[in-house]
C-alpha positions in Angstrom: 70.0 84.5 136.0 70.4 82.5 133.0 66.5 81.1 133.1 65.5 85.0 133.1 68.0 85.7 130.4 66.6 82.7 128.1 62.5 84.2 129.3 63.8 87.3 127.8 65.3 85.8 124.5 61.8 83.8 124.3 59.5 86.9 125.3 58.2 85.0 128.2 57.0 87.8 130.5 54.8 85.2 133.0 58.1 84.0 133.8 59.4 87.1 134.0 57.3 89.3 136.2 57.0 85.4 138.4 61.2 85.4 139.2 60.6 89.4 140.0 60.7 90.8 143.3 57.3 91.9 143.7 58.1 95.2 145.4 60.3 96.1 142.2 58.4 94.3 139.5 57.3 96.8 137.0 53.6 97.2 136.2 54.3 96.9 132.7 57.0 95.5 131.0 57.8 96.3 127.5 59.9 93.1 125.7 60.8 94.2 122.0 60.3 91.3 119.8 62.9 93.0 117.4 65.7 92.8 119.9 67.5 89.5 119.4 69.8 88.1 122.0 73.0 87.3 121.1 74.5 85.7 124.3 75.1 86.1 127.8 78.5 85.9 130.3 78.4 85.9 133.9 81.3 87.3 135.2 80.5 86.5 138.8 78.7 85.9 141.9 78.4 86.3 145.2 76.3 84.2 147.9 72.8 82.4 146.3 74.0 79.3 147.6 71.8 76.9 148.9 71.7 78.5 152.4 71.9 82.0 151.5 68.9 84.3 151.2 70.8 87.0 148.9 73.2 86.6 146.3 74.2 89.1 143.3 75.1 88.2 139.6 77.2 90.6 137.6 76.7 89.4 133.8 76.8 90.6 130.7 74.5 90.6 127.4 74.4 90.7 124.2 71.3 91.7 121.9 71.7 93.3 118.3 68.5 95.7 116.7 68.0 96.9 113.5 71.5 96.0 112.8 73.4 97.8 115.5 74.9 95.5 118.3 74.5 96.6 122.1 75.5 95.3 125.4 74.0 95.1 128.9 76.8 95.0 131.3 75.2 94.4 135.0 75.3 93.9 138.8 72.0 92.0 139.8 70.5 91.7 143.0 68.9 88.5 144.1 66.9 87.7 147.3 65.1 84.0 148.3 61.6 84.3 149.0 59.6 81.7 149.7 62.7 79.2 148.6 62.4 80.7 145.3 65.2 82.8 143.8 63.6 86.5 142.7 64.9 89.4 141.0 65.3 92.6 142.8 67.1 94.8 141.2 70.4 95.9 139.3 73.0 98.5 138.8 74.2 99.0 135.1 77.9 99.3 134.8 78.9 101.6 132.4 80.9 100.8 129.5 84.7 101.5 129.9 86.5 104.3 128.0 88.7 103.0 125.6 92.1 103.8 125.3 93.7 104.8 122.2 
């Protein structure tokens, strides 16, 4: 999770679309070189051990853009193939209502 985090901060789409499952890989991927990362937290995982095949990261990030900050708050999907780690897919979670 982190290396694809840091591939996105650097625009490095080889990397990218290589740690991408390739039945969910997009046939183009659009990386704005105005966004800039600001940081990312991963709030948790489960499985991607050293036996496991799957595992799922829930993280967020950070990015600001044209001077309004965002935040992409997700549940990731992992699977192994071929001993490498790949990207599969994700659910956003929706930011919280706040409470006044």
């Amino acid at each position: 999770m982190r290396s694809r985090y840091s591939a996105f901060v650097l625009g490095l789409e080889g990397y990218l679309r290589e740690s991408w499952h390739p039945q969910s890989c997009p046939e183009v991927l659009q990386l704005d070189p105005q966004q800039c990362w600001l940081g990312l937290a991963i709030r948790a995982c489960e499985g991607g051990g050293a036996t496991d095949q799957e595992g799922v990261v829930e993280f967020v990030a950070r990015s600001k853009r044209d001077g309004r900050a965002s935040r992409l708050h997700e549940r990731s999907r992992f699977v192994r193939v071929a001993g490498h780690w790949r990207y599969l897919d994700g659910e956003i979670i929706p930011a919280k209502s706040r409470r006044r």
